[in-house]
N, C-alpha and C positions, 0 to 999 in steps of 0.2 A: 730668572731674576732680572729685574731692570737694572738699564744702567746707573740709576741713580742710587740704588741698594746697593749695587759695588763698588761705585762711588766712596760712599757710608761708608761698608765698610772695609775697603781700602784705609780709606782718612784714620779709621781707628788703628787700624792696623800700624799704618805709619805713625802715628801719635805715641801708641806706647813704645815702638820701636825708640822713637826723636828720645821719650823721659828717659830709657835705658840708658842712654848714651851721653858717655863724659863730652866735657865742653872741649875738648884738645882732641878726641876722633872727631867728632864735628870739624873742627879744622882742618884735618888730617882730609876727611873725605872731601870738602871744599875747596881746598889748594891742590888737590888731585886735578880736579878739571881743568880745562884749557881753552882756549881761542873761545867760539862764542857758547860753549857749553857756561863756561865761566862767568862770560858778561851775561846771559839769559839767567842763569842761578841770582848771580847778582841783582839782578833788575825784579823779578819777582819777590823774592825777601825781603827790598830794600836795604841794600846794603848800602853804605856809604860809600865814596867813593875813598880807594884808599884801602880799604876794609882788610882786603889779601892780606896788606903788605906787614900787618900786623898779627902774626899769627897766635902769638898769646891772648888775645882778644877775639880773635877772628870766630872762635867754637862760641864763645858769649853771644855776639851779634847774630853768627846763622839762628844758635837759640832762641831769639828775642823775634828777632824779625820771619822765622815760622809760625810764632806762635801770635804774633802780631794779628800779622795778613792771613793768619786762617792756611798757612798754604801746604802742611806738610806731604801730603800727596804728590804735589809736582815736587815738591824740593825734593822728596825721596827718591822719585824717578829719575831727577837729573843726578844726583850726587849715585845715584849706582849707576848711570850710561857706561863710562870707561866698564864697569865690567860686565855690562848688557849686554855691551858690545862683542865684547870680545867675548864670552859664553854662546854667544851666535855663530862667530865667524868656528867655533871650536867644534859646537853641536853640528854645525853645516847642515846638512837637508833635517836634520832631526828636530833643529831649531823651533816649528813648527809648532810642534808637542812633544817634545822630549820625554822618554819615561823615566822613571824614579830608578831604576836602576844605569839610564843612559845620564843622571843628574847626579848621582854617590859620585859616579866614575871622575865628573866633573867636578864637582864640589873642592876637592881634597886642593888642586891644583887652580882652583879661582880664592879660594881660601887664602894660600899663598901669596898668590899674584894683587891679591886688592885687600885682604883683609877678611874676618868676620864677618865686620858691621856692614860694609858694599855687600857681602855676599846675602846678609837676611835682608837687605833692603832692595834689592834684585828678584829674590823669592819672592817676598810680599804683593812687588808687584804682576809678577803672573802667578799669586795662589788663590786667586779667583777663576781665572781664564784656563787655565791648562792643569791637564788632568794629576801629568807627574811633579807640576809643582804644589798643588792639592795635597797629592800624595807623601811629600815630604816632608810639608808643614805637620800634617797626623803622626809622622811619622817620627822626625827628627826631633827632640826636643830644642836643641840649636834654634831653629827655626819657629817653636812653640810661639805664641803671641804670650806677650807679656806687657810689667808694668802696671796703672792703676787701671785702668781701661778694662772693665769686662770685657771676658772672651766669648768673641759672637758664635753662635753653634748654628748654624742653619741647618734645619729638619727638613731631611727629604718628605713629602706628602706621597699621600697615596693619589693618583688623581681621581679613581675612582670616588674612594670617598669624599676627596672635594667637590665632587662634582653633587652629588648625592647631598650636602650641605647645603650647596648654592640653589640646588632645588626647594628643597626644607625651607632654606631661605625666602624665594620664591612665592612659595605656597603659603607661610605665613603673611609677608605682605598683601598679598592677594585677599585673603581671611580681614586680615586688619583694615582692608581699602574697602571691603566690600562690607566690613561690621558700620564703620565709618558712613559710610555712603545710607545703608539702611537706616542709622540713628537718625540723619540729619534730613532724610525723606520723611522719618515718622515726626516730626518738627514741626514741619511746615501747615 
């Protein structure tokens, strides 16, 4: 898969995650960050300055200014880092690729620590890359994608048979270049 296919869909994935979510978690996960996790959150969404310090408002603006700038993807990534982070320093060498059964064990107690919403916004972003976060998306409903955003299903291929396509492929064009060529020889 390119990167720009899980680019895609990443972005969807974060996008339905962003609709699920009340305008006061939004805040909640926003005023969580610190030193320049905070001013980079800030700077990308365009937030006003000030913005923090209002926190009855402040889930409105992350809203607004995600969906502005197009950017739910990084906004999701920073607003889960506090618990990227510290899911890292927990999984230690596992970190890597952790399995689905070294991620339950995790779950219950980043759940706690950060919340729900950090914790499916932390999944999202490694349930492309890594196998037991894959795994737990299929798996957990918690973690299901949701919201208006159709859910992307990406079909394993046979490569045999694609291959055997792209032949077919091949060989029609070939047929077509060469009908093409014969027509516009008998023309002349």
């Amino acid at each position: 898969m390119t990167d720009e296919k899980d680019r895609f869909l990443l972005d969807r994935r974060y996008s339905a995650a962003f609709e699920n979510l009340e305008d006061s978690v939004l805040a909640d996960l926003a005023s969580a960050l610190e030193g320049d996790l905070k001013d980079g959150f800030a700077r990308i969404i365009g937030l006003a300055e000030g913005a923090f310090d209002d926190k009855a408002t402040l889930g409105a603006a992350v809203r607004e200014g995600i969906a502005k700038r197009r950017m739910a993807h990084d906004a999701g990534v920073i607003l889960a880092e506090p618990c990227t982070q510290w899911a890292i320093e927990e999984l230690g060498d596992s970190s890597e690729d952790p399995t689905l059964d070294e991620l339950n064990a995790l779950l219950p107690r980043a759940i706690e620590k950060f919340g729900l919403e950090a914790v499916r916004l932390m999944v999202i972003q490694y349930s492309r890359s890594l196998k037991g976060f894959r795994e737990l998306v299929a798996s957990d409903e918690r973690f299901a994608m949701g919201g208006t955003a159709a859910p992307v299903v990406v079909l394993e291929k046979d490569e045999a048979e694609q291959a055997a396509k792209r032949e077919a492929r091949k060989a029609r064009k070939a047929a077509e270049a060469a009908k093409k060529a014969k027509q516009s020889g008998s023309r002349r």
